[in-house]
N, C-alpha and C positions, 0 to 999 in steps of 0.2 A: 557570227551567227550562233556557233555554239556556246559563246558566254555569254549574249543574249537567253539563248532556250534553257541555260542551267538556272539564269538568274530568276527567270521565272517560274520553273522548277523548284526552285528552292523558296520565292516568296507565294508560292502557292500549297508547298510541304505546313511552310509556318502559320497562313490561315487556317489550313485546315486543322493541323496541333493546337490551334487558339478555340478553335469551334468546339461547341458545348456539344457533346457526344450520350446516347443512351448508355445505360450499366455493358451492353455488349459490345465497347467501343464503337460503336456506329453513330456518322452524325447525325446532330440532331437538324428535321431541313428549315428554312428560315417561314416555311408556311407558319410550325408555331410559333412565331415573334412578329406574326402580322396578325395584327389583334383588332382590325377597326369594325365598329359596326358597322351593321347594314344601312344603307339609306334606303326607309320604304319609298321615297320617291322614284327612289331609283329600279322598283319592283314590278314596276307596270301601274294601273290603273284603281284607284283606290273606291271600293264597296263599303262605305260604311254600313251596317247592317240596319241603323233607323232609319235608315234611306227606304228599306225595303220590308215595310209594315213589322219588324222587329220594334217590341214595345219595354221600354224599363220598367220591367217587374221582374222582383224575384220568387214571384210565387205561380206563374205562369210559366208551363213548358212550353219554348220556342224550337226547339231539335229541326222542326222540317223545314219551318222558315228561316233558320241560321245557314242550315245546308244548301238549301234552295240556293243562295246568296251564294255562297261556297263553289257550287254547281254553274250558277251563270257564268261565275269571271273565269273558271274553267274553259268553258263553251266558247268562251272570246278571248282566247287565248292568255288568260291566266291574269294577275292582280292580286292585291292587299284586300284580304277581309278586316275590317277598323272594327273594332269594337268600342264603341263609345262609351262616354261617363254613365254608369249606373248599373245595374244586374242584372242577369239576363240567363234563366235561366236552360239549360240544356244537356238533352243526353250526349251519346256518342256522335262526334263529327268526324267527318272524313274528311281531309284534304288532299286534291288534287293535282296532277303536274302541273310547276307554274304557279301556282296559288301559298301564298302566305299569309300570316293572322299575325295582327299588331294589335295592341290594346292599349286605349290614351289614358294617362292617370284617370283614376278614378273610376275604370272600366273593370268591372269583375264577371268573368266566364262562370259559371257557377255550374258544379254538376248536381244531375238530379241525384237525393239519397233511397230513389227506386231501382231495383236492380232492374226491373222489366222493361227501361226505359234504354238501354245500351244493348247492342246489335250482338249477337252471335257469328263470332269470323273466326274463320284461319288464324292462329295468332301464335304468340310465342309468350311462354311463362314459364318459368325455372325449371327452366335444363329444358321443358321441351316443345315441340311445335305439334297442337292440337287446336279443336275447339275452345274455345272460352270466350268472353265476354271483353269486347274492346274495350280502349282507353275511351277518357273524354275526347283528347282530341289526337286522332291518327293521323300518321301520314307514311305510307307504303308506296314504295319507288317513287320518292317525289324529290328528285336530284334536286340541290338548292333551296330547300328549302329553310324557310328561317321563322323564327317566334319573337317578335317583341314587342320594344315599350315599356310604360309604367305599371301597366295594370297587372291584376291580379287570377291567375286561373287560380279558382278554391273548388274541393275536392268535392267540400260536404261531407265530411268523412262519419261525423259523430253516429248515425245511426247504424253503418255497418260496422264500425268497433265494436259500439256495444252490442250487436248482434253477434259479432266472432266470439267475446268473450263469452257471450251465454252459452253458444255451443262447447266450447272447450272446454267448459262445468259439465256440460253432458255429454261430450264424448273427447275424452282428454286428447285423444288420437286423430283427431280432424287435422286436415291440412291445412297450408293457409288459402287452397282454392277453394273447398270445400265450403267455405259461408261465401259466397257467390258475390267477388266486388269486383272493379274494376280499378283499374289506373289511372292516372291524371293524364299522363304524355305519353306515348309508343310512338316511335319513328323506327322503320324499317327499310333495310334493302335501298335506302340512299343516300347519296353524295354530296358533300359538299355541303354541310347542311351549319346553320347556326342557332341558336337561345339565345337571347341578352335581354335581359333588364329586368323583365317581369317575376313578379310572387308567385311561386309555387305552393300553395299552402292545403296542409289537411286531405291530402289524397286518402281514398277507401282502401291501396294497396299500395302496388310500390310507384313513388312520383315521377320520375323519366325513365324511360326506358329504352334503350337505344340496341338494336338487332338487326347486325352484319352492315353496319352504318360504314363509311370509309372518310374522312376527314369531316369532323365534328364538331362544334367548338360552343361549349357551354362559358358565357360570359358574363357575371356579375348581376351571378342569379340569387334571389333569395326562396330558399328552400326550407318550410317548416312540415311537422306534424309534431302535436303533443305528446308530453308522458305523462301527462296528467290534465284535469283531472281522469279520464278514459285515455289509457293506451291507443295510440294506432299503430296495431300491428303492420308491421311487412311492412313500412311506408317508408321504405331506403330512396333516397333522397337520388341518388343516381344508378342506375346497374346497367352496363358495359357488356354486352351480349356477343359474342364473336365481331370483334369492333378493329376497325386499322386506322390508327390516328389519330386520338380525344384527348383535346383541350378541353379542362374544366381551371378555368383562372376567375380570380376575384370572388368568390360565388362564398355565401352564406349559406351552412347546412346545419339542420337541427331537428331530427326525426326519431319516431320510435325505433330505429332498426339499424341498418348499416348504412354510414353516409354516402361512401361510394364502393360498389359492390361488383367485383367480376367476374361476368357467370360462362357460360358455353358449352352445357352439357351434365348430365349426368346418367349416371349408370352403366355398367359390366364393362359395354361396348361402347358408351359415349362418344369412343376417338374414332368410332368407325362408323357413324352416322352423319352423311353428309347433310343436314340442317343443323349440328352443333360445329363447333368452329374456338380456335383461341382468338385470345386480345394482343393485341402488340402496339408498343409505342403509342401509351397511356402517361396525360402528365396531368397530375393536380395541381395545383400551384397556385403561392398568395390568400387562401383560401383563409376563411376562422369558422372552427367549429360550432356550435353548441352539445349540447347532449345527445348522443349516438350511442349506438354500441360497438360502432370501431370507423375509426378514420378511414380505413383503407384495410378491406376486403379482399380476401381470394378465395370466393365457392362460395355459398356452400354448393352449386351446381357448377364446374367450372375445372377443363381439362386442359386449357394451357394459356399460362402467361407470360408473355416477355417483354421484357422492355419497359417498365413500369415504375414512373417518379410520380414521387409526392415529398414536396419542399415548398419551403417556405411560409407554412400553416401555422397559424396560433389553436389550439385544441384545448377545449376548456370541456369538464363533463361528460367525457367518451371513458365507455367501458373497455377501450383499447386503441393502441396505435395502430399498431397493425398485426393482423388478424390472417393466419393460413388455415384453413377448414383445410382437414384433410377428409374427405369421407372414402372408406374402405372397401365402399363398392363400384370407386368408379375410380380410370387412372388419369391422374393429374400430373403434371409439372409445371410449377410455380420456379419461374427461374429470372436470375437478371433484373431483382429489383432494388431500388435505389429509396432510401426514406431520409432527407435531410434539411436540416436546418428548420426545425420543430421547437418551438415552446407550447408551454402549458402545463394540463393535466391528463391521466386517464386514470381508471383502475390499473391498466396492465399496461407495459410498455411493448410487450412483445408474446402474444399467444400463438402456440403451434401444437395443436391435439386431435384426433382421432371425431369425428363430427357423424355420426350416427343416427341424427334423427331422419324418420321414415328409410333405416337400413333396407336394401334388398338387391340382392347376387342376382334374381330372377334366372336360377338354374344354373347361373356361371359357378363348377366346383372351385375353382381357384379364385384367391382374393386378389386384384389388381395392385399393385405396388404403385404407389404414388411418390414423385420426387417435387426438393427445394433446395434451388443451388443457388450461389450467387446472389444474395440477400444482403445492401448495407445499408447498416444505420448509423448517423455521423451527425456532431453536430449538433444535438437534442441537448434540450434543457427541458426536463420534466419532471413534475410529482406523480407517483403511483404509489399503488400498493402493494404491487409484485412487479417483480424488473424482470424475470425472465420464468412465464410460464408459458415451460413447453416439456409437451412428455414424451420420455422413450414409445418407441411402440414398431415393431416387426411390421406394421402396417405399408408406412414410409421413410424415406432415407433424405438427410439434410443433410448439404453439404455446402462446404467454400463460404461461410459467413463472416461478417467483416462488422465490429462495433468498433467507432473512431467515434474521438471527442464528442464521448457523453458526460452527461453531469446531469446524474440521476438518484432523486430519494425515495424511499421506499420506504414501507415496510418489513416486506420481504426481498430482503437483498440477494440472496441466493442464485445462482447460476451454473448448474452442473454442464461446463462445456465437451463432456466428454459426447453429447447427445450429437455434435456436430460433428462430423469428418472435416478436420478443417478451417478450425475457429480462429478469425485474427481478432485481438486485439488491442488496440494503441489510443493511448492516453487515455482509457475507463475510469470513472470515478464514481462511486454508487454509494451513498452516503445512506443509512439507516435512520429511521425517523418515530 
């Protein structure tokens, strides 16, 4: 019996040494490597909405009658809202426990480009939980819930772009809530939840938004807004809101802002308000960029993250790989993250600087000290123009950084590693261009 219980002991030591493990050696669980989608069949009772005087126009607001639909299969214990071939348009939808929304090719959600047409709720937007203006489509404590299909949720975005930027000509210091838009996706406060298939496109602000969600799984999504010809501002293509769990695999991103962004807080006392929260055990993965301004974000609202991959991405057009906001009024730790096996391009291979816009202490005398440990990058093949822009600052402290097998051109080839306590090195190769 005892050489029975070792043997087993011992071939249970060796799958677990075999098992693909987070940056904090902890395993990784086999939830993320079960990847199938959802069967709407399998969802309960299917609402197509033309069933229910819902008419294809897209010039026509349907808001009450989409919800209404929404609202029944709620009422009879839950079902697939269909949204069929053609356009359809409408403000803020709410989704209910039990209730899911699939869209058949050739199905486009379309939000209105009226602001007065989206609810006023409770809600959550960078770093904090107040008033604002809902997403298109919400869905709060809605355990299992899922989004798919072929079709297309599009934002509408064009008219509040160019509405942001006219403000920001007149008052350079607006925020980005301040020209009053909404989101495309907000999910909150549930479990279990899934995305798959469908366009994301041209959100008025930022495109999925996902707050205090716990296993998540964004699958083989396509996510746009333009950089031209009108910028859409803010319209970061995913942001990761005090989150435990998230899958984003196979997924197309290409937005004016951060492709995937993780936030949970900001200001003085951020870590001491129980509606901010960290992110843990975050993986991107298989993914190909477009034009962003950084693959993989941390902050600029955002007090603690761990556990954090992003591999296997092709990145073409991003103004950075990845990207640590440090901002000075609020404390952060950015720890135990893993960036590998990358091709492409960005401007910057690696930014870590001091992030300042909208500064404010709000009374705190003392500046919050912000840390980043535990950082590897392995593995990359990329063009930039700067390899390592990151600057000293009494702000924050980096530490235990790790670059393995890069093979990187630049411009600027430069790397002051005294910024790091703790710099490894092995086999770097940074070739000037």
């Amino acid at each position: 019996m005892k050489i029975i219980a070792f043997l087993f002991t011992a071939l249970l030591s060796l799958q677990m040494s075999g098992q693909e493990k987070f940056p904090d050696g902890t395993p990784i669980p086999d939830w993320f490597r079960q990847n199938e989608i959802v069967k709407v069949e399998n969802l309960g009772k299917a609402y197509n909405i033309a069933d229910y005087g819902v008419v294809n126009d897209s010039t026509v607001l349907q808001t009450e009658k989409i919800q209404a639909v929404i609202d029944q299969a709620a009422q009879a214990g839950g079902g697939v809202i269909i949204i069929p071939k053609g356009t359809y348009l409408s403000g803020s939808l709410f989704f209910k426990p039990k209730t899911h929304l699939h869209l058949l090719e050739g199905a486009v959600l379309k939000g209105s480009d009226d602001i007065s047409n989206f609810a006023i709720v409770d809600t959550r937007i960078e770093g904090q939980s107040l008033k604002y203006f809902a997403a298109l489509v919400n869905a709060d404590k809605v355990d299992g819930f899922t989004i798919s299909g072929k079709g297309t949720i599009n934002g509408n975005g064009t008219r509040y772009w160019k509405s942001f930027w006219l403000r920001r000509k007149v008052n350079p210091q607006c925020t980005n809530m301040d020209e009053m838009r909404p989101r495309l996706v907000y999910i909150s406060n549930s479990n279990d939840i899934q995305l798959s298939g469908v366009r994301l496109i041209n959100s008025p602000f930022w495109t999925t938004h996902l707050y205090r969600c716990n296993n998540a799984k964004l699958l083989n999504l396509y996510i746009f807004a333009p950089s031209a010809p009108v910028k859409a501002p803010s319209s970061d293509a995913v942001d990761v809101d005090a989150c435990n769990n998230v899958l984003i695999k196979n997924c197309y991103m290409s937005v004016n802002d951060d492709a995937v962004a993780l936030k949970g807080g900001k200001g003085p006392w951020a870590d001491q308000d129980p509606n901010n929260g960290g992110n843990s055990n975050v993986i991107i993965e298989d993914c190909t960029y477009g034009f962003c301004h950084s693959g993989l974000t941390c902050g600029s609202e955002s007090i603690h993250n761990r556990n954090i991959i992003l591999r296997r991405c092709k990145i073409s057009n991003a103004t950075r790989l990845l990207w640590l906001k440090m901002r000075p009024d609020t404390p952060q730790h950015y720890e135990y993250i893993l960036v590998e096996d990358i091709t492409g391009d960005a401007k910057n291979f690696l930014l870590v600087k001091p992030w300042t816009q909208f500064f404010d202490l709000k009374g705190r005398k003392d500046m919050p000290l912000s840390y980043s440990n535990n950082v590897t990058m392995r593995n990359i093949t990329l063009d930039c123009d700067v390899f390592f822009n990151v600057s000293e600052s009494d702000q924050y402290k980096l530490k235990d950084f790790t670059f393995e097998n890069l093979n990187i051109k630049a411009k600027n080839t430069e790397c002051n590693k005294a910024i790091v306590d703790g710099f490894v090195w092995k086999n770097v190769k940074v070739e000037a261009k």
